[in-house]
N, C-alpha and C positions, 0 to 999 in steps of 0.2 A: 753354687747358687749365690752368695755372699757377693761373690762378682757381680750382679745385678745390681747391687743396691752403691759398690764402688762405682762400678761404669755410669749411672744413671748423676750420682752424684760429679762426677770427675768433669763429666760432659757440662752439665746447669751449670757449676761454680767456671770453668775455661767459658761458656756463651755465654752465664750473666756479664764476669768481668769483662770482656767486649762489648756488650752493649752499654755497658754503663762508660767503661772508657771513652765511646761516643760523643757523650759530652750531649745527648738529646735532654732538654728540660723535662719534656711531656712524659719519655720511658722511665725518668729517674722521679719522679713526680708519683706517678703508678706504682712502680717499686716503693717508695715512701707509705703509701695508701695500704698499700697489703702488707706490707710489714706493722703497720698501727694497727691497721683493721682486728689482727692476729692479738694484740697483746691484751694481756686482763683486765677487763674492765667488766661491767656488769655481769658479763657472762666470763667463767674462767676459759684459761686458754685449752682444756684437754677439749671442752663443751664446744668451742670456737674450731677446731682441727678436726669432729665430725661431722661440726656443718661443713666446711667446708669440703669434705671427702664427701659427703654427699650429695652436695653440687657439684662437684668434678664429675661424680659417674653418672648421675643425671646427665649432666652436657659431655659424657663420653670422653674427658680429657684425659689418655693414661698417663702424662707427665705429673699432669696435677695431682691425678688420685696417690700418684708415688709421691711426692711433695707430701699432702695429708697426711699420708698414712706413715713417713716416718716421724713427721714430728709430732706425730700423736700416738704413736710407740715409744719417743724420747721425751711422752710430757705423761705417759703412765697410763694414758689404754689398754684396755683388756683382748684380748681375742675375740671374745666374747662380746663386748661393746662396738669391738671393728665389725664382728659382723652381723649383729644387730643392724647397725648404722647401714652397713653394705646392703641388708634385709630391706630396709627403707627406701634405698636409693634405689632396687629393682622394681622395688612394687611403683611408687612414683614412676623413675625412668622407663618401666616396662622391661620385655624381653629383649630389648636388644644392649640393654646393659650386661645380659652375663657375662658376655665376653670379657667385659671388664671387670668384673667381678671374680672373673677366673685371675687374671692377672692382677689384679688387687691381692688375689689370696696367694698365689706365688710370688710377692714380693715381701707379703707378711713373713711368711715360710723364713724368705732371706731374713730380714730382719732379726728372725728369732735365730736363724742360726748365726749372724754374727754375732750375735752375745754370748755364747757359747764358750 
């Protein structure tokens, strides 16, 4: 299972590095924006990586929600917070978030077993 969280990983970092080696102003601009948006400022960064896991499964994004949800395992989220937060984003996003909400929780899974 562990493999999920390498593979998903392996992939992002090989297809950011090509897009950014592109040399596009506007993508590396955007990449700029959400890398600030993220860091600490009035809201801490754990507080900042459930909102944004909650907007990803709101708008259905499982890359994002993976994004989220490890660096809000590497910034000291609880299981218990993740799926609280997860709780939120079904009630807002409705039924057709489970799905992702299932695979949210089987990436959590990985996560916890690579620390293992």
């Amino acid at each position: 299972m562990a493999d999920l969280v390498k593979e998903f990983n392996d992939y992002r970092s090989k297809m950011n590095e090509k897009l950014l080696a592109d040399n596009n102003k506007v993508i590396k601009r955007i990449f700029n924006v959400d890398t600030n948006a993220y860091m600490e400022g009035a809201l801490d960064v754990k507080t900042k990586e459930l909102l944004g896991l909650v907007a990803s499964a709101v708008l259905r994004c499982d890359d994002c929600i993976k994004y989220h949800l490890e660096t809000a395992y590497k910034n000291g989220v609880t299981k218990e917070e993740m799926m609280e937060s997860m709780g939120i984003a079904t009630l807002v996003g409705g039924t057709i978030v489970i799905p992702h909400l299932r695979r949210a929780y089987e990436f959590w899974e990985a996560l916890e077993e690579q620390t293992k």
